[in-house]
N, CA, C and O atoms as a GROMACS GRO file, in nm:
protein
  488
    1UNK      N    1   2.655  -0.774   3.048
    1UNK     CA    2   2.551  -0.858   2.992
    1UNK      C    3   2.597  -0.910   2.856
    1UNK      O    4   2.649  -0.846   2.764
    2UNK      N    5   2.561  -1.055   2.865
    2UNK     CA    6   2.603  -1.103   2.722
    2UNK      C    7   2.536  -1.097   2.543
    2UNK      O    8   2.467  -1.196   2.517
    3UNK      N    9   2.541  -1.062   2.503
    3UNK     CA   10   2.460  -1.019   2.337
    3UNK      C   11   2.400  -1.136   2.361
    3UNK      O   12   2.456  -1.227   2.423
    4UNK      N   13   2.253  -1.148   2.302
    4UNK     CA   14   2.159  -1.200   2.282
    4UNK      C   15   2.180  -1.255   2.140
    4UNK      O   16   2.163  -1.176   2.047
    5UNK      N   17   2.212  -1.377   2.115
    5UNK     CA   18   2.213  -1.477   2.012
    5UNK      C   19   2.097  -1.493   1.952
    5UNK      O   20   2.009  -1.551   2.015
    6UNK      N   21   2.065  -1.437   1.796
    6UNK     CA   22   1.952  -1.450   1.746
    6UNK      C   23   2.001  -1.641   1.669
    6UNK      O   24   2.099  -1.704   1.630
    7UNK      N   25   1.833  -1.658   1.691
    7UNK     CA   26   1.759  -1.832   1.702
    7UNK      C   27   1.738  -1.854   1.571
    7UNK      O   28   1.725  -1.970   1.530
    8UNK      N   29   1.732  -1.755   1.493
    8UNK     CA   30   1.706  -1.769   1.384
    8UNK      C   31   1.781  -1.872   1.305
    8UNK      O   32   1.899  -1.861   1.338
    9UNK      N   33   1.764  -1.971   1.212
    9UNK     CA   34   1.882  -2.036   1.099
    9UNK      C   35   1.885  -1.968   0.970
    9UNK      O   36   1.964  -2.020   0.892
   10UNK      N   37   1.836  -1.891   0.936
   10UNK     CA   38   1.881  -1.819   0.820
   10UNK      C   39   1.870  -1.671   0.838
   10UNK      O   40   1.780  -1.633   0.913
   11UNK      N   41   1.938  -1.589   0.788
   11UNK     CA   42   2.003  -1.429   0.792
   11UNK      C   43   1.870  -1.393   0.746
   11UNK      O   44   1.816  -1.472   0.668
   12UNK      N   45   1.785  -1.248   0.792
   12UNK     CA   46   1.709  -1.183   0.746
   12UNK      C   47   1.734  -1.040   0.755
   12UNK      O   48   1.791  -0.980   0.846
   13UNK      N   49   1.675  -0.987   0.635
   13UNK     CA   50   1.741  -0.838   0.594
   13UNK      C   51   1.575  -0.792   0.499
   13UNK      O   52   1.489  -0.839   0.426
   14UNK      N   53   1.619  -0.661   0.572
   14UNK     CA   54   1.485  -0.543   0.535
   14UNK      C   55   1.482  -0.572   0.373
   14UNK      O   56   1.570  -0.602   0.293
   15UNK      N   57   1.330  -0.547   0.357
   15UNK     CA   58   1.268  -0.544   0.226
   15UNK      C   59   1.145  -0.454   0.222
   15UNK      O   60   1.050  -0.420   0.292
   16UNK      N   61   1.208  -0.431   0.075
   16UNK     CA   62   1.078  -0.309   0.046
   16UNK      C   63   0.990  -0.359  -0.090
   16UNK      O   64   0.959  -0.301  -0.195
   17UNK      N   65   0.963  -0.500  -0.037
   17UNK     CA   66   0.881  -0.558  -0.201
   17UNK      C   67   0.693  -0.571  -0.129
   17UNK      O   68   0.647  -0.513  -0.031
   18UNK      N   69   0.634  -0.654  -0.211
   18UNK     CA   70   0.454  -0.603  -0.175
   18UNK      C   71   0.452  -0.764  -0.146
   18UNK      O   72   0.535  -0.849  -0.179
   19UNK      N   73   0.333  -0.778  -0.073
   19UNK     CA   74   0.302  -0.918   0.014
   19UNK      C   75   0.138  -0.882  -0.050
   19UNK      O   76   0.078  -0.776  -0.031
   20UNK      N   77   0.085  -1.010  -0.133
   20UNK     CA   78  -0.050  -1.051  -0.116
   20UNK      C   79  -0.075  -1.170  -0.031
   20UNK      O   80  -0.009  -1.272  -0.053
   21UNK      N   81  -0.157  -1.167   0.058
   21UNK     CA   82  -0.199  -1.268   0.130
   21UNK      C   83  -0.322  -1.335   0.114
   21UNK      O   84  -0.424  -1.274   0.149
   22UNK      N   85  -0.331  -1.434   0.073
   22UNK     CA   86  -0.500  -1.533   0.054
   22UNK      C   87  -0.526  -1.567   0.178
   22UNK      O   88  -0.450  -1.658   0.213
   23UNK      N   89  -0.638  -1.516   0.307
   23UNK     CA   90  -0.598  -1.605   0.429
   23UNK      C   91  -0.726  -1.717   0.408
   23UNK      O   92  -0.781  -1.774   0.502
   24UNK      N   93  -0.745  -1.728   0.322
   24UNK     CA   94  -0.888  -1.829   0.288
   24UNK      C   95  -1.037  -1.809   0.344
   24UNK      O   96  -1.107  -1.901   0.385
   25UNK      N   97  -1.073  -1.682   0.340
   25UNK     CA   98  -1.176  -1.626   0.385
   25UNK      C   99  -1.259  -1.505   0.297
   25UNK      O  100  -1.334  -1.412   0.328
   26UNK      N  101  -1.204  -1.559   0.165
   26UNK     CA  102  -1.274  -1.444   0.072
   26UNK      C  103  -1.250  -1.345   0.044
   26UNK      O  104  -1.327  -1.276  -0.022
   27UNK      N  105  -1.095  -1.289   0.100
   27UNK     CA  106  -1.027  -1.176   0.112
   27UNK      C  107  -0.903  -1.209   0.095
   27UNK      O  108  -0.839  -1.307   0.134
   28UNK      N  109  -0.862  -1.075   0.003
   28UNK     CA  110  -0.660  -1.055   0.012
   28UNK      C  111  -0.614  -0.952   0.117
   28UNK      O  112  -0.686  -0.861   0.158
   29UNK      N  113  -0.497  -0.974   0.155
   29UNK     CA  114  -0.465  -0.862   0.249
   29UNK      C  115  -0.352  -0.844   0.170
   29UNK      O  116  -0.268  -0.918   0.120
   30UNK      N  117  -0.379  -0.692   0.173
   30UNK     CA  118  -0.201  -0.664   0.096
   30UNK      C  119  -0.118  -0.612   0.199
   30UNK      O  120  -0.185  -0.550   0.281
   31UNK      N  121  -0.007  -0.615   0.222
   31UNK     CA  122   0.106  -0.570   0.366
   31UNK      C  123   0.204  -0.559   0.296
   31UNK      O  124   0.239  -0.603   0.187
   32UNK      N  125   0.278  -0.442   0.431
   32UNK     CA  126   0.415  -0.357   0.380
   32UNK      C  127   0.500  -0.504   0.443
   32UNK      O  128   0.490  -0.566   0.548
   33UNK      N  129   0.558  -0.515   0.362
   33UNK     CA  130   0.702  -0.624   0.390
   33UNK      C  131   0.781  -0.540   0.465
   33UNK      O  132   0.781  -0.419   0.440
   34UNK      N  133   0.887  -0.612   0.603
   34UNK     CA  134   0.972  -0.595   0.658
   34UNK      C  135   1.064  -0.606   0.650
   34UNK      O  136   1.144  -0.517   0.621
   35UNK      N  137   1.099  -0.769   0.682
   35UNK     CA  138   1.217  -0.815   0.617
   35UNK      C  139   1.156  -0.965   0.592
   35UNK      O  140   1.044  -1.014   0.601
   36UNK      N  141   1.311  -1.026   0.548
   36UNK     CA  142   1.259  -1.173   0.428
   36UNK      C  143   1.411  -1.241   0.495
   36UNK      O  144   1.513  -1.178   0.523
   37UNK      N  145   1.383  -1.398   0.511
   37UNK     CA  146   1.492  -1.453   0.516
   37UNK      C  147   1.431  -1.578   0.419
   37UNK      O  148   1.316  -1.581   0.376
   38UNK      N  149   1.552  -1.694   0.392
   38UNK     CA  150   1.473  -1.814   0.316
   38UNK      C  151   1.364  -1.880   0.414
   38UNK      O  152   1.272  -1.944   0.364
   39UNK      N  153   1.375  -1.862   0.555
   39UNK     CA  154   1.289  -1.913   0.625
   39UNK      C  155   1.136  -1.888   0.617
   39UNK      O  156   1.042  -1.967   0.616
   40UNK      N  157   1.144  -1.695   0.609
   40UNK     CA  158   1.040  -1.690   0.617
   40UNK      C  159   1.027  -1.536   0.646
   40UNK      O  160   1.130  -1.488   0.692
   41UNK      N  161   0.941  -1.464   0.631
   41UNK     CA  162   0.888  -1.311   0.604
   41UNK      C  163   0.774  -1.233   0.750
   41UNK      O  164   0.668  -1.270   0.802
   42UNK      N  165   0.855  -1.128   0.768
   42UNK     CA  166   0.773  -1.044   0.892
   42UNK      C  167   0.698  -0.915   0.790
   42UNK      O  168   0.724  -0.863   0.682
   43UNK      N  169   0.627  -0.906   0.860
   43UNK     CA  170   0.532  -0.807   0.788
   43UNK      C  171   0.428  -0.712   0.854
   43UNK      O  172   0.382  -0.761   0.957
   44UNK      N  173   0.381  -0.595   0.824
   44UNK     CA  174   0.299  -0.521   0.903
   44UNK      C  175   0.164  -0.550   0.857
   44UNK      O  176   0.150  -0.542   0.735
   45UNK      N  177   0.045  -0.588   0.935
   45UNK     CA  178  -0.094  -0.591   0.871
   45UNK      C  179  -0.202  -0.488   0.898
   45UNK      O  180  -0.156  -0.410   0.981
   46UNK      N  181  -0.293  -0.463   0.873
   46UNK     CA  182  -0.383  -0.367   0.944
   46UNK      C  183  -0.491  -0.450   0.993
   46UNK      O  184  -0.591  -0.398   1.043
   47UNK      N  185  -0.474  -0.614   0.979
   47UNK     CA  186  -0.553  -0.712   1.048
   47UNK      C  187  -0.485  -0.790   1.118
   47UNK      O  188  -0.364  -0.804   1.100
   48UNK      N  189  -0.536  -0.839   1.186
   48UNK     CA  190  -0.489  -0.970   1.273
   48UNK      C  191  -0.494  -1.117   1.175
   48UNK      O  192  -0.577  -1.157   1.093
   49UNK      N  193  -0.406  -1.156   1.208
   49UNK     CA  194  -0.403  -1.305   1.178
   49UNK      C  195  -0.396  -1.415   1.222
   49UNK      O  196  -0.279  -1.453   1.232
   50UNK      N  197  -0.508  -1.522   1.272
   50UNK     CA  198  -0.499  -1.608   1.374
   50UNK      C  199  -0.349  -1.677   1.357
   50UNK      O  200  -0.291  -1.706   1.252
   51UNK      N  201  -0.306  -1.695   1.489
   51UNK     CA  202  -0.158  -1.818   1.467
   51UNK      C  203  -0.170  -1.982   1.405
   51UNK      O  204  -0.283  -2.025   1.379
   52UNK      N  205  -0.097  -2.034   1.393
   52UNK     CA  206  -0.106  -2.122   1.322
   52UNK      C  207  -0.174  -2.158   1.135
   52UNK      O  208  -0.175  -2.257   1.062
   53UNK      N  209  -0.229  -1.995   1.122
   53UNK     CA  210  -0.300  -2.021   1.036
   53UNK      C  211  -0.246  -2.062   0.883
   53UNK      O  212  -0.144  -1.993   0.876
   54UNK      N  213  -0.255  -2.122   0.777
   54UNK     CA  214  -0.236  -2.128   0.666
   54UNK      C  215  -0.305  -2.042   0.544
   54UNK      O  216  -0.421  -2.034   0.502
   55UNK      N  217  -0.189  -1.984   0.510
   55UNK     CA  218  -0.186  -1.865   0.394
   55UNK      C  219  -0.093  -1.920   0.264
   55UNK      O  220   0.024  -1.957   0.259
   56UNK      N  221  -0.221  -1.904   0.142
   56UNK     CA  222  -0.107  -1.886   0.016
   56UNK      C  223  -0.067  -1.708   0.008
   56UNK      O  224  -0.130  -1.618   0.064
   57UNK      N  225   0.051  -1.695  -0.074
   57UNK     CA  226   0.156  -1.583  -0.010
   57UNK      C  227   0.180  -1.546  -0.178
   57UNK      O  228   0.210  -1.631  -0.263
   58UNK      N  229   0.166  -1.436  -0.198
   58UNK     CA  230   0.271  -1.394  -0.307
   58UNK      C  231   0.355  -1.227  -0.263
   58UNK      O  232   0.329  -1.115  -0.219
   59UNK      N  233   0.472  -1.312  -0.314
   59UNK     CA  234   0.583  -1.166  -0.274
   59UNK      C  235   0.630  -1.082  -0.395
   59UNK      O  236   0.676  -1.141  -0.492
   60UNK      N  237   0.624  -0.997  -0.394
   60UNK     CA  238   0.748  -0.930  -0.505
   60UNK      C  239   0.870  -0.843  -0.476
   60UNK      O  240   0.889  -0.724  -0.454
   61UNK      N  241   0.936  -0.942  -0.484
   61UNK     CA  242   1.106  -0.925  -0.424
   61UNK      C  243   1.160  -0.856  -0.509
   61UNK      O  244   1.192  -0.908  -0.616
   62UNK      N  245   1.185  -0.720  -0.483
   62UNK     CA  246   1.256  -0.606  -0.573
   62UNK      C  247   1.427  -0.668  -0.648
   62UNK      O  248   1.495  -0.745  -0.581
   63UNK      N  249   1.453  -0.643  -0.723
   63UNK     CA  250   1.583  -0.662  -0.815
   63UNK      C  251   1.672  -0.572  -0.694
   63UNK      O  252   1.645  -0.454  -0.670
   64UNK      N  253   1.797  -0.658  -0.615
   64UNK     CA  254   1.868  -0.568  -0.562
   64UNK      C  255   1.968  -0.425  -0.574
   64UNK      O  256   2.001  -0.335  -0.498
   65UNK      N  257   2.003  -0.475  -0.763
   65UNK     CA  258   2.101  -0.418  -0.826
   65UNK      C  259   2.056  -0.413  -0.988
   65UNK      O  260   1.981  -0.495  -1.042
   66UNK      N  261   2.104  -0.329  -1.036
   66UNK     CA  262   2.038  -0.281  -1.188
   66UNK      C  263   2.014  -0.416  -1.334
   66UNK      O  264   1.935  -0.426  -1.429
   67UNK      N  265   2.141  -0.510  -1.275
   67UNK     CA  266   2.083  -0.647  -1.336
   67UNK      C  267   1.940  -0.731  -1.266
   67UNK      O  268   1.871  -0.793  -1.348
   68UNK      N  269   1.918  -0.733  -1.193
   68UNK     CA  270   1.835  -0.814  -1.126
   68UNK      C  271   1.718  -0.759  -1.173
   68UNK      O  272   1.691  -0.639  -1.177
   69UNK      N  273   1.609  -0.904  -1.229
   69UNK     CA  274   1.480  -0.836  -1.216
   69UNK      C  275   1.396  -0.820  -1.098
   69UNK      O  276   1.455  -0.808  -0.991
   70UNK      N  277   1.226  -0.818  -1.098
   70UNK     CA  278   1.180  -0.825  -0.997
   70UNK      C  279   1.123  -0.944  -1.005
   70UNK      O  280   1.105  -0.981  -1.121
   71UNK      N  281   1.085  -1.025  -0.911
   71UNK     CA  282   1.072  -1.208  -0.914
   71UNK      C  283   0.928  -1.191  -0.808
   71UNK      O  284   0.926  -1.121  -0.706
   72UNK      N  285   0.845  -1.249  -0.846
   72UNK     CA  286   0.724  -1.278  -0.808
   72UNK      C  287   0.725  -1.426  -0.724
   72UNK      O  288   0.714  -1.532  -0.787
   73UNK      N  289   0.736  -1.424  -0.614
   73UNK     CA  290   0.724  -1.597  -0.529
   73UNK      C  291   0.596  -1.600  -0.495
   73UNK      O  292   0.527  -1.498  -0.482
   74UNK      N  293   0.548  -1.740  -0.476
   74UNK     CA  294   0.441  -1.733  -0.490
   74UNK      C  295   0.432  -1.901  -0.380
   74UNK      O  296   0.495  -1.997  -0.424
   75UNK      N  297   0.373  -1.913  -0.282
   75UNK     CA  298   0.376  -2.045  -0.185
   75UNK      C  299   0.280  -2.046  -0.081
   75UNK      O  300   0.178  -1.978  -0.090
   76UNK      N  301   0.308  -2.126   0.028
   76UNK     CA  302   0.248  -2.127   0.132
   76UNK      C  303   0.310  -2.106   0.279
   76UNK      O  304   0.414  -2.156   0.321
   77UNK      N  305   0.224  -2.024   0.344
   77UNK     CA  306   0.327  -1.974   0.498
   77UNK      C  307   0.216  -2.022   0.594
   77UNK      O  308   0.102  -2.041   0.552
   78UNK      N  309   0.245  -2.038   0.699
   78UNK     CA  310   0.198  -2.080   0.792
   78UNK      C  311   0.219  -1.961   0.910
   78UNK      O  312   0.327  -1.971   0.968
   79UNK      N  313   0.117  -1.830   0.962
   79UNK     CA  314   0.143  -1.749   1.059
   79UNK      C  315   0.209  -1.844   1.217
   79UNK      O  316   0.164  -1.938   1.283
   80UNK      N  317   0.294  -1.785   1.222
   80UNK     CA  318   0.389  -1.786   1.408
   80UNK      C  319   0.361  -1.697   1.496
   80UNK      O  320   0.327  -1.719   1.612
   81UNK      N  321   0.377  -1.581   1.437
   81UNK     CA  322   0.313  -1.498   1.546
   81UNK      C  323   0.255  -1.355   1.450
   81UNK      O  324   0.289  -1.286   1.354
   82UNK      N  325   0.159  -1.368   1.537
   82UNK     CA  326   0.088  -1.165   1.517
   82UNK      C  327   0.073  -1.123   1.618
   82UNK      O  328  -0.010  -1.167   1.699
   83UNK      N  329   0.155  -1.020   1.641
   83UNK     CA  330   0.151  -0.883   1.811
   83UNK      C  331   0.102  -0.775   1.731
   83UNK      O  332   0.124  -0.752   1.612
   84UNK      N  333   0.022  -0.703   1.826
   84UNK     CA  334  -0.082  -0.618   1.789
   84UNK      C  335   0.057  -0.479   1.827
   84UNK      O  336   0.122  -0.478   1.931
   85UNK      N  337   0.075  -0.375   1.714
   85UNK     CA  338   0.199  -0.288   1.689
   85UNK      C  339   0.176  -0.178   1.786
   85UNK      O  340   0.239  -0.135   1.883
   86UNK      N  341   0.012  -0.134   1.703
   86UNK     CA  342  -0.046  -0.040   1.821
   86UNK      C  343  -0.198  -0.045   1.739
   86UNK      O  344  -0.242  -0.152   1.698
   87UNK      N  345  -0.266   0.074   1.722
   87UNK     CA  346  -0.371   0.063   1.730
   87UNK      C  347  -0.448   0.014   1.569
   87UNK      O  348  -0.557  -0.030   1.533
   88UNK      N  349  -0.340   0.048   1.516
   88UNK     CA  350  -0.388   0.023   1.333
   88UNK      C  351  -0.283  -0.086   1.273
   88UNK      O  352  -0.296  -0.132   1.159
   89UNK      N  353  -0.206  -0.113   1.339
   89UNK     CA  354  -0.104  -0.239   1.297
   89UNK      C  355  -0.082  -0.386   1.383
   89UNK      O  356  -0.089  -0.406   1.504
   90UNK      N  357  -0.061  -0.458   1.297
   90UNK     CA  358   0.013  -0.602   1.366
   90UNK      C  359   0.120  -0.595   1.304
   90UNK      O  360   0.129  -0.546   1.191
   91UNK      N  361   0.219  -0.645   1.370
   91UNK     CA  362   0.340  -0.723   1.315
   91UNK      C  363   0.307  -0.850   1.322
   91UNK      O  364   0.256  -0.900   1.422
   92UNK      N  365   0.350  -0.953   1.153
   92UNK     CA  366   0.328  -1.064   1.158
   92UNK      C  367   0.431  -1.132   1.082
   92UNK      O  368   0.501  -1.097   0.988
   93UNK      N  369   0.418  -1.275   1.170
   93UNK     CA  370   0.584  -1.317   1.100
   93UNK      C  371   0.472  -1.452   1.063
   93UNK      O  372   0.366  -1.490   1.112
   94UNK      N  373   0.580  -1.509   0.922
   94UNK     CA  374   0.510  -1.647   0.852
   94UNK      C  375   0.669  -1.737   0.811
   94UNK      O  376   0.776  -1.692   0.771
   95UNK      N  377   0.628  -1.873   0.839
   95UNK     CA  378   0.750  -1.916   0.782
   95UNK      C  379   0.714  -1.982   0.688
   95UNK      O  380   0.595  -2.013   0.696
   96UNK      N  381   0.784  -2.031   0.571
   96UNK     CA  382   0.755  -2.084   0.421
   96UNK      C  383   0.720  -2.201   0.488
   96UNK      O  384   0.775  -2.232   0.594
   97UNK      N  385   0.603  -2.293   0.418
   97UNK     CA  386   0.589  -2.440   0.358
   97UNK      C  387   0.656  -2.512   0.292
   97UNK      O  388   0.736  -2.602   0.318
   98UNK      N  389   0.599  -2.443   0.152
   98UNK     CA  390   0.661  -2.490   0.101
   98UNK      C  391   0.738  -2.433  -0.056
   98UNK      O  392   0.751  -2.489  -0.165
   99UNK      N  393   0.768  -2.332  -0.019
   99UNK     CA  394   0.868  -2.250  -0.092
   99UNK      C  395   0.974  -2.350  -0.183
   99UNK      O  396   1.056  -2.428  -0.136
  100UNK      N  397   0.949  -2.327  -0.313
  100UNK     CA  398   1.050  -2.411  -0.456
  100UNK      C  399   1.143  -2.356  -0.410
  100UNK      O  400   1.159  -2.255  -0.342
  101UNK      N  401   1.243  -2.478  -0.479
  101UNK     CA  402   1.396  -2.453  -0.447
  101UNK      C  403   1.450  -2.357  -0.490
  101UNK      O  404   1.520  -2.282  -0.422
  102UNK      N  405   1.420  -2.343  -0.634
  102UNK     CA  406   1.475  -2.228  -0.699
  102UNK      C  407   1.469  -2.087  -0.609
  102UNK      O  408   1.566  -2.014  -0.585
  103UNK      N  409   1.296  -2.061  -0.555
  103UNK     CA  410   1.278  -1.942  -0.483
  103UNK      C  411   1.336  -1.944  -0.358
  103UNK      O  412   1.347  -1.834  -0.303
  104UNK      N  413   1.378  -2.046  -0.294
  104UNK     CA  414   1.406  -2.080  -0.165
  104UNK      C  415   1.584  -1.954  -0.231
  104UNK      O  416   1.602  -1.839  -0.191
  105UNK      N  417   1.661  -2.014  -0.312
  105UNK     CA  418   1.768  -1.989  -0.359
  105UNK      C  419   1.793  -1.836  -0.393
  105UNK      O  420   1.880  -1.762  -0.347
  106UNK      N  421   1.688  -1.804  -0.492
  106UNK     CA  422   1.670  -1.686  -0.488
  106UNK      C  423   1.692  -1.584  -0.377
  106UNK      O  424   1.792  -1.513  -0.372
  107UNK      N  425   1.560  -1.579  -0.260
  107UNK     CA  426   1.520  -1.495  -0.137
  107UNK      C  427   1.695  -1.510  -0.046
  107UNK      O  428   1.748  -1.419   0.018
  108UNK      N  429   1.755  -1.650  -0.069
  108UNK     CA  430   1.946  -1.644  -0.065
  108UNK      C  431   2.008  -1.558  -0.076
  108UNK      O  432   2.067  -1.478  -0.002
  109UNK      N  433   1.985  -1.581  -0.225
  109UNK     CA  434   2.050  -1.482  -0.289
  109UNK      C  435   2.062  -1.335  -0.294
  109UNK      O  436   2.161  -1.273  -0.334
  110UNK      N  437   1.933  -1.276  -0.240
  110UNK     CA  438   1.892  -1.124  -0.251
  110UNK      C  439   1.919  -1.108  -0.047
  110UNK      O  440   1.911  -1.002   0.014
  111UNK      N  441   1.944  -1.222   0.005
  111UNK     CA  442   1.959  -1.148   0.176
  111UNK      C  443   2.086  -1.161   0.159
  111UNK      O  444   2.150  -1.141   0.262
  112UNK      N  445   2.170  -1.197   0.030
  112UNK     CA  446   2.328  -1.205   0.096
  112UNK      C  447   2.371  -1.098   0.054
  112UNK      O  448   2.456  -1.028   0.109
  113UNK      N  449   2.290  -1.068  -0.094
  113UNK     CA  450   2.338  -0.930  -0.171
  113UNK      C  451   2.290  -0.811  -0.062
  113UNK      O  452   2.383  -0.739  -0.027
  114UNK      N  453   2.201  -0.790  -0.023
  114UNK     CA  454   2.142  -0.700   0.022
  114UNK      C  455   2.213  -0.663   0.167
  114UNK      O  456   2.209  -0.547   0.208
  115UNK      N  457   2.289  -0.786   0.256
  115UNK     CA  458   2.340  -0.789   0.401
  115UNK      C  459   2.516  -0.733   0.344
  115UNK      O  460   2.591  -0.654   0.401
  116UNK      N  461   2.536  -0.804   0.224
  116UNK     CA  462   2.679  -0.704   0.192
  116UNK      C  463   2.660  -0.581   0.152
  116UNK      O  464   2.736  -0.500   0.205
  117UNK      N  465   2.579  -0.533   0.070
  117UNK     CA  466   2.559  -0.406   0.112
  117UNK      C  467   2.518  -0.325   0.176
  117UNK      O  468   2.543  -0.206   0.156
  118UNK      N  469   2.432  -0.377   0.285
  118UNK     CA  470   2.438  -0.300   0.437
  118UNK      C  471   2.589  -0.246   0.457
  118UNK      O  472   2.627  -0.129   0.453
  119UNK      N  473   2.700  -0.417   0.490
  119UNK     CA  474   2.803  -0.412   0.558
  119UNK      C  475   2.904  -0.319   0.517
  119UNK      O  476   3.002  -0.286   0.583
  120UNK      N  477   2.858  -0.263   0.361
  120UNK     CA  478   2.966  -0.188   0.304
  120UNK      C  479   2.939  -0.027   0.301
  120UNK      O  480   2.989   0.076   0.255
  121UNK      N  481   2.851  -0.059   0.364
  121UNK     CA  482   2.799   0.090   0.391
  121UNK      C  483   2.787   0.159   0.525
  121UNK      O  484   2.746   0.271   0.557
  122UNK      N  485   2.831   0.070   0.584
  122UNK     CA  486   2.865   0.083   0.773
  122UNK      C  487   2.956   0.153   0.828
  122UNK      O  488   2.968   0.154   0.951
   0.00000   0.00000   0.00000
């Protein structure tokens, strides 16, 4: 059987930073981050999130290495999918709107640092 080609266009790698979510209903949801690519962020919820829906998003993307600070992004995602995990979780994936360049560059920057040091630790 042949390896399964991930569809993805940009590299995503585990993260351990905090997700506030505005889903425009009078409520924040806060969620454990998964992983992060420039595309866009999977995440665990203890709610559901209709698809298609529009969310402003703030992340805090941990400093990978002892120079790096911690960087607060802050945009709009649009939910793709929420699968129900099991009985107290969703997994939910969002892809950026419209994520600044700079941050677009950044969330780059911290999946390339972060995927070489996977690789060097393999």
């Amino acid at each position: 059987m042949k390896p399964v080609k991930d569809k993805r266009a940009s590299e995503r790698v585990e993260v351990d930073g905090e997700l506030l979510l505005d889903i425009h209903n009078d409520s924040f949801i806060n969620a454990s981050t998964v992983n992060i690519s420039a595309s866009g962020i999977n995440f665990s919820s203890s709610a559901a999130i209709p698809l298609f829906r529009e969310v402003e998003i703030q992340i805090t993307l941990p400093g990978i290495t002892k120079g790096h600070n911690i960087r607060e992004i802050k945009c709009h995602a649009v939910v793709v999918r929420c699968a129900k995990k099991d009985a107290k979780w969703h997994d939910v994936s969002l892809f950026f709107i419209d994520l600044p360049k700079d941050a677009r560059a950044e969330i780059e920057e911290y999946v390339c640092r972060k995927a070489t040091v996977k690789k060097l630790h393999k």
